[in-house]
N, C-alpha and C positions, 0 to 999 in steps of 0.2 A: 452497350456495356453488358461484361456476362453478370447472370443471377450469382451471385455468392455463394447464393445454398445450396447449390448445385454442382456436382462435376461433371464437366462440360467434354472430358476426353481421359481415356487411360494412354497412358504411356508405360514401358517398362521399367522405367525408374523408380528404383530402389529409398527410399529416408527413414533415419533413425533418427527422433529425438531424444534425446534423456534428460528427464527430469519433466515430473507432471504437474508444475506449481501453472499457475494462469497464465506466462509466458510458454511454458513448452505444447502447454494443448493450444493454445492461438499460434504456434510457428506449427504444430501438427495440422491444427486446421488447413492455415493458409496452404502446406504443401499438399493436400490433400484435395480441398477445392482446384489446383490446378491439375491434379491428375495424377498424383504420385502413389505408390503402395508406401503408405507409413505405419511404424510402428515405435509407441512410445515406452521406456522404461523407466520403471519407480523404482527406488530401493526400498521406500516404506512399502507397508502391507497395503496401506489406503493412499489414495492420487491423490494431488491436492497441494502438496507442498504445505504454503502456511496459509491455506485457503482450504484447512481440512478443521473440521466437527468432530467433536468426540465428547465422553464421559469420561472427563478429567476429573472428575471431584468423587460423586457418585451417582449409583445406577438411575437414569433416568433424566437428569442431568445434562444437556447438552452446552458444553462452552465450545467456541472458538479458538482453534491454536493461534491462532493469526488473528490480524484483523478482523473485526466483527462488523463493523461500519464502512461502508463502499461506494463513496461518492464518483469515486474513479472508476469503477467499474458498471454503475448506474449511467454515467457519461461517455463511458468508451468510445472512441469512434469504431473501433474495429467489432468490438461487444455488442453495440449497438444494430450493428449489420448483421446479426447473426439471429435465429427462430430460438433465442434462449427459454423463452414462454412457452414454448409449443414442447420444450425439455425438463419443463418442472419449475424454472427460474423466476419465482413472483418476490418484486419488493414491498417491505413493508416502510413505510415512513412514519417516523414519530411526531406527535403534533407541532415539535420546534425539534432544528435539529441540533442544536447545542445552546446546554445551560453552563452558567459559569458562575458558583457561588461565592458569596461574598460574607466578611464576617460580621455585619451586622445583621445576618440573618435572612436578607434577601439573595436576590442571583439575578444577573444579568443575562436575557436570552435573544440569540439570535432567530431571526424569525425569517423561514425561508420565504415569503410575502417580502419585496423588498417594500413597498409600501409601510406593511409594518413594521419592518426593519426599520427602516427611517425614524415611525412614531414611536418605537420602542428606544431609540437609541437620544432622543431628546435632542441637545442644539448640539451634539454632533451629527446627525442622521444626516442632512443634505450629504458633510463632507464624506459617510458613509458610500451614497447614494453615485457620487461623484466617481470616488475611488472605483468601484466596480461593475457599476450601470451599463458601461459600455462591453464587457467583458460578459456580462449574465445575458445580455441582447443577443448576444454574436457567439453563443456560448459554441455551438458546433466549428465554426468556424476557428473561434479560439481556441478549441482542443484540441482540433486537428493540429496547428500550430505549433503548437506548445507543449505536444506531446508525439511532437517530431524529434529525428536525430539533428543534432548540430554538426556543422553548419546546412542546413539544405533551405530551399527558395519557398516562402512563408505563401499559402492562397491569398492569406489578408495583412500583405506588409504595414499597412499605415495600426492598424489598429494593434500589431504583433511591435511597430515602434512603441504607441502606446506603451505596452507591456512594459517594454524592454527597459523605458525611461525609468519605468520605478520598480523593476526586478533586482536591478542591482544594489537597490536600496537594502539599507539593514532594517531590521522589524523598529526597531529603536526610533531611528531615523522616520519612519513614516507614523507610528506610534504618537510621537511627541508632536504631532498636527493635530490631535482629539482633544478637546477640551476637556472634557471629563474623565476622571482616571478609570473609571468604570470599563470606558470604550475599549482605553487604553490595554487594561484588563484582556478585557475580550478577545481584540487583537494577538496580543502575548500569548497567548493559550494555541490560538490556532497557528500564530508562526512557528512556537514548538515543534510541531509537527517536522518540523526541517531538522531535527537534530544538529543547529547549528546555537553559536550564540548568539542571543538577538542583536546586539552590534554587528554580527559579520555580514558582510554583502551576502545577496540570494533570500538572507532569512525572511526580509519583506515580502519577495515572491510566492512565499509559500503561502505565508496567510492571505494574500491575494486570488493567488487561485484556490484554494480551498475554500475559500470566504466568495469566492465567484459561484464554484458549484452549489455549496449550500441554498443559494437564490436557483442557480440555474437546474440542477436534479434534485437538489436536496443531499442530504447525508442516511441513507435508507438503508436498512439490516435486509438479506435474504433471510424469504420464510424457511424455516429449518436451520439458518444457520448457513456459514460460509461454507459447508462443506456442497450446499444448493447450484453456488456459482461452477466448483469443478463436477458436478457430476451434471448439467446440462451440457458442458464443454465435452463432458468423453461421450454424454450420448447422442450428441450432435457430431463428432468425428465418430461414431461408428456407424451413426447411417451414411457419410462417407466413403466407408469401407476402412476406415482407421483403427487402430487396437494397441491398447494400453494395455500393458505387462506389469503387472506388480510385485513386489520384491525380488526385483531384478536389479541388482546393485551394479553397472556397469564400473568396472576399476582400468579397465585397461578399454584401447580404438580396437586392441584384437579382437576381443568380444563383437564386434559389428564388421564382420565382415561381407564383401559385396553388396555396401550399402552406397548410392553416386554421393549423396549429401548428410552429413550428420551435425543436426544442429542442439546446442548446449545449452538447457538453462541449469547454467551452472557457473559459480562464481569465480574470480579469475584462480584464485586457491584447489576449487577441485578440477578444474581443467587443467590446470600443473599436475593435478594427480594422476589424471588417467592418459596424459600424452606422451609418454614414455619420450622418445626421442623425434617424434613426429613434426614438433614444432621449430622455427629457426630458430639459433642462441640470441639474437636479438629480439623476437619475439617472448621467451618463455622470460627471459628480463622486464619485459616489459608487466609481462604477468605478475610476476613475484615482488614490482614495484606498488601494483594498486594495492590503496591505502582502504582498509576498512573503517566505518564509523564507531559512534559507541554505541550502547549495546540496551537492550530494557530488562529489568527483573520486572519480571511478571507475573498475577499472583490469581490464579481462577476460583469461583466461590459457586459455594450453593448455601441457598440463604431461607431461610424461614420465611419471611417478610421482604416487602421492597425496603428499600433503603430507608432509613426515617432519615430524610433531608429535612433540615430546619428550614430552609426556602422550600417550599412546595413546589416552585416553579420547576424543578429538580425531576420533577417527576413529567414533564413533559418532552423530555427531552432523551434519547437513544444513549447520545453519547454527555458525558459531562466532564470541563477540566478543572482540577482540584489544583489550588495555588495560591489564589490570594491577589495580588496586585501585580504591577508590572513589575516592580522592580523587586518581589520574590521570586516569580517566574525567571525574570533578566539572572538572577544571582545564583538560580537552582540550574540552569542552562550554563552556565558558563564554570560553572564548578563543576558541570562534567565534560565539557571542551577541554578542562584543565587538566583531566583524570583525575577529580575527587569528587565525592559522595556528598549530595547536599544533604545538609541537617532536616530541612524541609523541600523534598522535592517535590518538582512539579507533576504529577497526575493526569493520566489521560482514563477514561475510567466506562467500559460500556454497558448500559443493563439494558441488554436486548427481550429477555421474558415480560419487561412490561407491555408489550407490543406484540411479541409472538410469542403465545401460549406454547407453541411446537417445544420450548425448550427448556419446559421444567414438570413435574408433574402438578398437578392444580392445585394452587394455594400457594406454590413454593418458586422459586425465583433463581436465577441467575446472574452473573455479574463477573469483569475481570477487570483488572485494574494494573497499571503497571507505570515506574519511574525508570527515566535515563539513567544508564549509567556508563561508568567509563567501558568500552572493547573489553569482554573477560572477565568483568568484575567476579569476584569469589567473595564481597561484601555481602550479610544478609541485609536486605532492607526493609524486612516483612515490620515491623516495629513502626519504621518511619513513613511507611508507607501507609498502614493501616491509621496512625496517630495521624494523617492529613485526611483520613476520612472521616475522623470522628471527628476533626475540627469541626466540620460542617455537617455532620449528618452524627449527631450524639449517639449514641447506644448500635451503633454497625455491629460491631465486634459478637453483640448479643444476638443478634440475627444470621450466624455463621453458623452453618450445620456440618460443612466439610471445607477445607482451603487446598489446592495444590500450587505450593511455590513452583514456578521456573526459572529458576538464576538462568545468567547466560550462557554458562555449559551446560546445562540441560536443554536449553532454547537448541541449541547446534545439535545435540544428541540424536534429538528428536523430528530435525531438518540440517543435513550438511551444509546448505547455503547461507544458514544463519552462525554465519565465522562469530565466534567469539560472545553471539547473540545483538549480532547486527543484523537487525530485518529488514533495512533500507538496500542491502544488497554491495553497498560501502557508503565511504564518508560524499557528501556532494557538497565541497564547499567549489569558491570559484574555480580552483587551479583543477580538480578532479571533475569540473563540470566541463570542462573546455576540453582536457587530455585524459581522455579515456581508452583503456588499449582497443578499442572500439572505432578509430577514428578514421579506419577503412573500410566504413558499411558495414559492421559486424563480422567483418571476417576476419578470419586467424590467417600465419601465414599457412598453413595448410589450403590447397588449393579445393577441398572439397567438404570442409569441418568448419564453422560457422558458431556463434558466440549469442547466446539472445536473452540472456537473466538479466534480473534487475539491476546488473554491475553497466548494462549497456543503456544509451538514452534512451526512452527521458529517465531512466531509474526507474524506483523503486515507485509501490502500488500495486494492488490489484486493477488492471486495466487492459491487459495481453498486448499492450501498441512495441514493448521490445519485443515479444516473440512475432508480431507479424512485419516489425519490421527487419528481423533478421532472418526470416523465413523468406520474405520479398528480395530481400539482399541475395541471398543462397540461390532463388530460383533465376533472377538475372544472372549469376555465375555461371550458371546452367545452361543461361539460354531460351527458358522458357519466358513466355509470357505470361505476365498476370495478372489483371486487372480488376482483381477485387473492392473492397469500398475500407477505406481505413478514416 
């Protein structure tokens, strides 16, 4: 098998990608490990997509535009195959990777030790232990899997059955087998993460896998910040011979001319944009049918102090979800399924400075926090937002030195692939997970333009498995061979 990190042959072929989020530099890599001259364009000033670090608040300051926490990309299969360490790429883990507080003052935490997972979760822990045991063992195996396109032929069918039997579960539906509402709790929080409501099929899946990785990588911050993951990526495709163009807005395929392959991470919205008539009338319909999800207001801080969490446990943990029980979480999800604004929504919430000093000046702290909301929303929800943090952590508000809201048109402003201020890339409920205009290996009908964003399987993540598997797509078109490690 060839070395991955290595290019093994030049050819005269030409590739453009556009768009430098974690998908377009892993479809740049992949074409570049096989031998191609690539070149990728950004329209922002900084690569990265929503895997970019900045001073959003103030100087010194470093928050997360995106994701902060990166189980998926800690786990990559394709990430994984790559010298990211030897480019800067070090994870930090926090001593539990999720707290989940409760209102009598305590918090329920998961403990990536499944062992003490187990003891910590009391006389549900076996059924803990049950649900994902086999899934945390096999964890490579299972990611490869499952972070495959649909349909394709699984390495490990019996255990990918497994899955399968309780993915199409609703979070609800496997929830209500915990005896304690605590668990039940816990569960709820991380199925969120599906932006689906916890009744709908799939939403079980999510907290499965995500509750799989937590045991099997953990839930880990890059040191500096997520802007760490894109720039080992561009200095790993430069020693390649790769190069990233920055504020290079492609609008139009004329712009790339004499390129063999041009592959998009770009949602099905901006690739209607820039394909003038290039695409078939049955194709570009098909584009203009994919359905986006909803959206998060999002709200970044720099803070004086850590959070004063009434649970202490609170502080052990990277990320925490603010909510309450299941059937607040179930109510706060499904009011934005409906397109309305929960009076108390649910909270995903990260403080990476307690862990990496890299991201505030000393003594002072960082933090973002953000609720679902419907596609678009132009609702403020700083009020209701900040009032679920004080439910649990009294006096927040006084430890605020600077705030930068991101409603969902600004989330888009500041990333075009976040439509409406959807960061999942669209909605993935069952009907969008089965028929996605993706459903020809990444490809468009253009015989030489190729599709590889979050819009395409498995979705959404920082994890680069859509851009290398639409880059592997692209290079079969081609004719090349490529046999790298995913």
């Amino acid at each position: 098998m060839m070395n991955p990190h290595k290019v093994v042959r030049r050819n005269d072929r030409k590739a453009a990608v556009i768009g430098s989020g974690p998908n377009g530099l892993a479809a740049a890599i992949v074409l570049a490990q096989a031998g191609l001259a690539v070149e990728v364009f950004e329209a922002e000033a900084i690569p990265g997509g929503a895997a970019r670090t900045m001073e959003l608040t103030l100087p010194g300051f470093l928050n997360d535009f995106g994701s902060a926490v990166h189980p998926f990309a800690a786990g990559s299969p394709f990430f994984s195959s790559l010298p990211l360490e030897q480019h800067g790429l070090h994870w930090v883990h926090s001593p539990a990777p999720l707290a989940h507080p409760m209102d009598d003052g305590s918090a329920i935490v998961l403990e990536r030790d499944m062992d003490a997972a187990k003891a910590a979760l009391g006389r549900d822990g076996d059924l803990w232990v049950r649900l994902l045991k086999p899934f945390v063992e096999n964890w490579k195996g299972f990611s490869r899997d499952v972070l495959r396109p649909v349909p394709s032929i699984p390495t490990h069918p019996m255990l990918l059955a497994r899955f399968g039997m309780r993915a199409l579960l609703s979070a609800k539906a496997i929830a209500k087998k915990f005896a304690n509402g605590r668990t039940r709790a816990l569960f709820a929080g991380i199925a969120a993460h599906s932006f689906l409501s916890l009744d709908e099929p799939l939403s079980g899946a999510f907290g499965i896998i995500l509750g799989t990785a937590a045991h099997a990588v953990g839930w880990p911050i890059p040191s500096g910040g997520s802007q760490s993951i894109t720039n080992a990526l561009c200095a790993y495709l430069s020693s390649l011979g790769g190069a990233v163009r920055t504020s290079f807005r492609i609008e139009s395929f004329s712009q790339l001319p004499g390129h063999d392959l041009i592959c998009c991470d770009l949602t099905p919205q901006q690739l209607l944009g820039v394909s003038g008539e290039v695409f078939s009338r049955s194709y570009r319909q098909k584009l203009a049918a994919f359905r986006y999800g909803p959206a998060v207001f999002k709200v970044d801080y720099a803070l004086s102090n850590p959070i004063p969490w009434k649970a202490s446990e609170c502080w052990r943990a990277a990320t925490v979800h603010i909510g309450g029980t299941f059937a607040e979480i179930a109510e706060s999800e499904d009011a934005m399924r409906r397109g309305r604004h929960a009076e108390r929504p649910f909270i995903i919430l990260a403080q990476p400075s307690l862990f990496d000093a890299k991201r505030a000046p000393a003594g002072k702290h960082t933090a973002w926090a953000y609720c679902h909301v419907p596609n678009g929303s132009t609702v403020d929800m700083l009020q209701s937002l900040e009032d679920q943090i004080e439910r649990f952590a009294p006096g927040f508000r006084d430890t605020v030195l600077a705030r930068r809201v991101l409603a969902p048109w600004q989330l888009q402003a500041m990333d075009s692939n976040l439509v409406g201020g959807d960061i999942n890339g669209g909605i993935l409920d069952l009907r969008q997970f089965l028929f996605r205009p993706t459903w020809r290996h990444y490809a468009t009908s253009a015989k030489h333009i190729f599709i590889c964003s979050s819009s395409t399987p498995p979705g959404g993540g920082v994890h680069g498995m859509c851009g290398y598997h639409g880059a592997s797509a692209a290079l079969s078109r081609l004719g090349i061979r490529f046999r790298g490690r995913s």
